[in-house]
C-alpha positions as CSV (number, residue, x, y, z in Angstrom):
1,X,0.0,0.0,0.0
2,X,2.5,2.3,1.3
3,X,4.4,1.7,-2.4
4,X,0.8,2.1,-4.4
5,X,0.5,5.8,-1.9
6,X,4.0,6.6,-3.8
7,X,2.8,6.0,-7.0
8,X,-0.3,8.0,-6.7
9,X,1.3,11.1,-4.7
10,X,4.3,11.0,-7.8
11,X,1.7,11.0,-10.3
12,X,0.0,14.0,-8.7
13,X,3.1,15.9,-8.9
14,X,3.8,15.0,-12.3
15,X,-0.3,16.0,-13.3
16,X,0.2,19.2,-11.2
17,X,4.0,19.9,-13.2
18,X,2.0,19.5,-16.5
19,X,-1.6,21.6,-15.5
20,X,-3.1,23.8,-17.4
21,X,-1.1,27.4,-17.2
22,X,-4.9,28.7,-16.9
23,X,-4.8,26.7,-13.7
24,X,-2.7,28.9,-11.9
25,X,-4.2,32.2,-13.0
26,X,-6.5,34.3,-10.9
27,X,-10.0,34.2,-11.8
28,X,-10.0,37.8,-13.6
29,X,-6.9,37.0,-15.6
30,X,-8.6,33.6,-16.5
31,X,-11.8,36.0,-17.7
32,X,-9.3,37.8,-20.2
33,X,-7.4,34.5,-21.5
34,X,-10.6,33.4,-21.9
35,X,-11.8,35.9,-24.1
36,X,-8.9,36.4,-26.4
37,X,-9.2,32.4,-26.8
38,X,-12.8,33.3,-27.7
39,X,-11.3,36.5,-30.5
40,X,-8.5,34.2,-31.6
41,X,-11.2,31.0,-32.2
42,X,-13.8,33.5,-34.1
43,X,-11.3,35.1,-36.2
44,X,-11.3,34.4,-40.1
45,X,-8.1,35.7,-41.1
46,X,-5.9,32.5,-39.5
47,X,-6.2,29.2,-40.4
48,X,-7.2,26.4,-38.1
49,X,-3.7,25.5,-37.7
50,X,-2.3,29.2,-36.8
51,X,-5.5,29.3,-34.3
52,X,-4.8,26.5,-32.6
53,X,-1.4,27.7,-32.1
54,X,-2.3,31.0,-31.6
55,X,-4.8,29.8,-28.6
56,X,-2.1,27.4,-27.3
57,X,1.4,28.5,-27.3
58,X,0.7,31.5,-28.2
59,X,-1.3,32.4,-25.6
60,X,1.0,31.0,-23.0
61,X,3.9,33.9,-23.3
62,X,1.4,36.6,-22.2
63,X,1.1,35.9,-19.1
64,X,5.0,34.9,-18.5
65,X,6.7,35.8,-15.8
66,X,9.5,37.7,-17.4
67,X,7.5,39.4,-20.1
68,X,5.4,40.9,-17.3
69,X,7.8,41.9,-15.1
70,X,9.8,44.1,-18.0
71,X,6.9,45.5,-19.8
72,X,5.7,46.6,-16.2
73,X,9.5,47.8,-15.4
74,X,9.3,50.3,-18.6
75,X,6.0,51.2,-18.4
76,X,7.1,52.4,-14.7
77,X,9.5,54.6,-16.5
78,X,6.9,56.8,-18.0
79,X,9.1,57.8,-21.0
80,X,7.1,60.4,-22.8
81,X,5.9,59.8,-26.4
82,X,8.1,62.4,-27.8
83,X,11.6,60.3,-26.2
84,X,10.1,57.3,-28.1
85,X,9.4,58.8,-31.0
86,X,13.0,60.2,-31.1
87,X,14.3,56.8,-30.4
88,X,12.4,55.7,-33.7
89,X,13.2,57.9,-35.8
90,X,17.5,56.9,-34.5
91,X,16.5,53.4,-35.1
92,X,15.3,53.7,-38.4
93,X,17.8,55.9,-39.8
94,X,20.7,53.8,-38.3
95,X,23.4,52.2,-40.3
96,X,24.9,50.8,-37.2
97,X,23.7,49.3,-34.6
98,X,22.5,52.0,-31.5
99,X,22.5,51.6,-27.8
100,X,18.8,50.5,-28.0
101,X,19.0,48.1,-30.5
102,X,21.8,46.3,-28.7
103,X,19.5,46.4,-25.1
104,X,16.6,45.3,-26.7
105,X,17.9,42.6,-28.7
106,X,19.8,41.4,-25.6
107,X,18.3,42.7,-22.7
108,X,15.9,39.6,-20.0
109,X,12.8,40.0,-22.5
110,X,15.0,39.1,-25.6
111,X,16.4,36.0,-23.6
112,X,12.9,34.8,-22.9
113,X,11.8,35.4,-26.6
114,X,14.7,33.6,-27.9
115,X,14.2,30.4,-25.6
116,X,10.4,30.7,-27.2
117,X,11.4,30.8,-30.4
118,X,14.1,27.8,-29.9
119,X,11.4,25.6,-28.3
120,X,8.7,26.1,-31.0
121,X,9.8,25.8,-34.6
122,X,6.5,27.6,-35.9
123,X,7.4,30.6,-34.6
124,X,10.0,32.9,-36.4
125,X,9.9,36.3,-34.8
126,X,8.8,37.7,-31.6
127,X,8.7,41.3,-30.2
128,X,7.1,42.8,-26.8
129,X,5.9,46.3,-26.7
130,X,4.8,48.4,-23.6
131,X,1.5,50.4,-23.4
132,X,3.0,53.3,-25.6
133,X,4.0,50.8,-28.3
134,X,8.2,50.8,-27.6
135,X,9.8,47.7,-27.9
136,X,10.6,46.3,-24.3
137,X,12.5,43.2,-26.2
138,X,12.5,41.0,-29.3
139,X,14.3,37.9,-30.6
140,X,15.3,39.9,-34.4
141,X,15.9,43.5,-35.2
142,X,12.3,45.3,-36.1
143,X,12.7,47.6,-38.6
144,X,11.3,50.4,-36.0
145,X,11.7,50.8,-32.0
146,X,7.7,52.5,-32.4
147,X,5.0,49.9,-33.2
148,X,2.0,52.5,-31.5
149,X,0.7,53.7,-35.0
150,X,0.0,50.4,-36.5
151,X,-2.9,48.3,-36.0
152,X,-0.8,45.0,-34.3
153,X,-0.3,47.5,-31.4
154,X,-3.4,49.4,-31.5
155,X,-5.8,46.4,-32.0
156,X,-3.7,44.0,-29.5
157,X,-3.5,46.6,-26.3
158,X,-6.6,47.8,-27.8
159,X,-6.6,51.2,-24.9
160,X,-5.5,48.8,-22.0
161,X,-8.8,46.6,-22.8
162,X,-6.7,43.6,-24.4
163,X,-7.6,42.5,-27.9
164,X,-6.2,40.0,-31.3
165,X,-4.6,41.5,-34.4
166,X,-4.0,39.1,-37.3
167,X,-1.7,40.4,-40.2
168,X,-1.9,38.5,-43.8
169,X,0.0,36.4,-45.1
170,X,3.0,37.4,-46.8
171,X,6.5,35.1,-48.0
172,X,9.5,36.2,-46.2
173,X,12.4,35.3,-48.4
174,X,14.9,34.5,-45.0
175,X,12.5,31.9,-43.4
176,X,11.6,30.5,-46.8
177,X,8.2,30.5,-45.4
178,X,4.8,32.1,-45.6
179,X,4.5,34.1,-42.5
180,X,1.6,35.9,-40.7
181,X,1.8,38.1,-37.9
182,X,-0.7,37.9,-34.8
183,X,-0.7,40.3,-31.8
184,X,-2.1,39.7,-28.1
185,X,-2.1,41.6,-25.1
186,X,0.8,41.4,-22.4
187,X,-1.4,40.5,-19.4
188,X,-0.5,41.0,-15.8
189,X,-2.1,39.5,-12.4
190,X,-5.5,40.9,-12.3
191,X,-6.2,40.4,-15.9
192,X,-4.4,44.1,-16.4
193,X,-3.3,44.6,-20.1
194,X,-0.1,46.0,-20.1
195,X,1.5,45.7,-22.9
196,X,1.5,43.6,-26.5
197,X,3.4,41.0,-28.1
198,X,3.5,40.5,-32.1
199,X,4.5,36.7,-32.9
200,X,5.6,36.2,-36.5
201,X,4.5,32.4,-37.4
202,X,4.6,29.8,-40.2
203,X,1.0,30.0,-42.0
204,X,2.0,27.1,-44.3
């Protein structure tokens, strides 16, 4: 018996290891997953193969530990609009890589990203922005540090209320792969949108 008791109490550790990440949630962050699982299964612009992916894995890095805590950490910084906007238009005009390319290419976010993108081979790009739209971190060099005037920002913060944003499907020559973008929100305890991250995944 006392071996059987083993058995059972090893298997419960090995069913709580591998729960549901929804398990662990409270219950108004649950009400948000819930409802971008809801957007993301409604949506007609992915295919059933990007949604289920979308709803899964997904799904899984907004509510990780690390993207939370340094989307919150620059959000605390309260960098005014004009700073970023200066920062964008450095970024886009540089030849050589700039301070803030280096950080956010290799800063605790980009780590996280790249460990992502490592573990799931459908995914080819990844980038976090904060509630203004600036890049907190990403896995490969955006073309601009600003994402808060396009609609994978706009339509995944959607005004702190949390939201999907599905881009078409377009080839991209260096993953030899159709790609489509899709947005969600960076959620923190409490269900609070914070932030959004755009994933860049195989369509095909």
């Amino acid at each position: 018996m006392k071996a059987i008791g083993k058995v059972v109490l090893f298997g419960g550790l090995i069913a709580a290891l591998f729960a549901s990440p929804l398990a662990a949630q409270d219950a108004k962050t649950k009400s948000v997953l819930a409802a971008i699982k809801k957007e993301i299964a409604s949506s007609s612009a992915m295919s059933d193969g990007v949604k289920k992916l979308a709803s899964t894995t997904l799904l899984s890095l907004t509510t990780n530990k690390v993207v939370v805590a340094e989307t919150a950490k620059l959000n605390a910084k309260k960098v005014s609009l004009a700073e970023i906007q200066k920062i964008d238009e450095a970024w886009k005009k540089a030849e050589d890589e700039i301070p803030e390319m280096k950080d956010r290419l290799n800063n605790a976010t980009a780590a996280e990203l790249k460990k992502f993108v490592a573990a799931n081979k459908s995914v080819v790009e990844v980038f976090v922005m904060d509630n203004q739209g600036a890049v907190v971190g990403e896995n490969n060099l955006t073309s601009d540090y600003w994402q808060g005037d396009e609609a994978k920002w706009q339509n995944s913060f959607k005004g702190g209320k949390g939201g999907v944003d599905v881009g078409k499907v377009e080839f991209d020559k260096s993953a030899n792969a159709n790609l489509q973008q899709v947005s969600l929100p960076v959620i923190a305890k409490g269900g609070q949108i914070i932030g959004a991250i755009t994933f860049g995944v195989k369509a095909n």
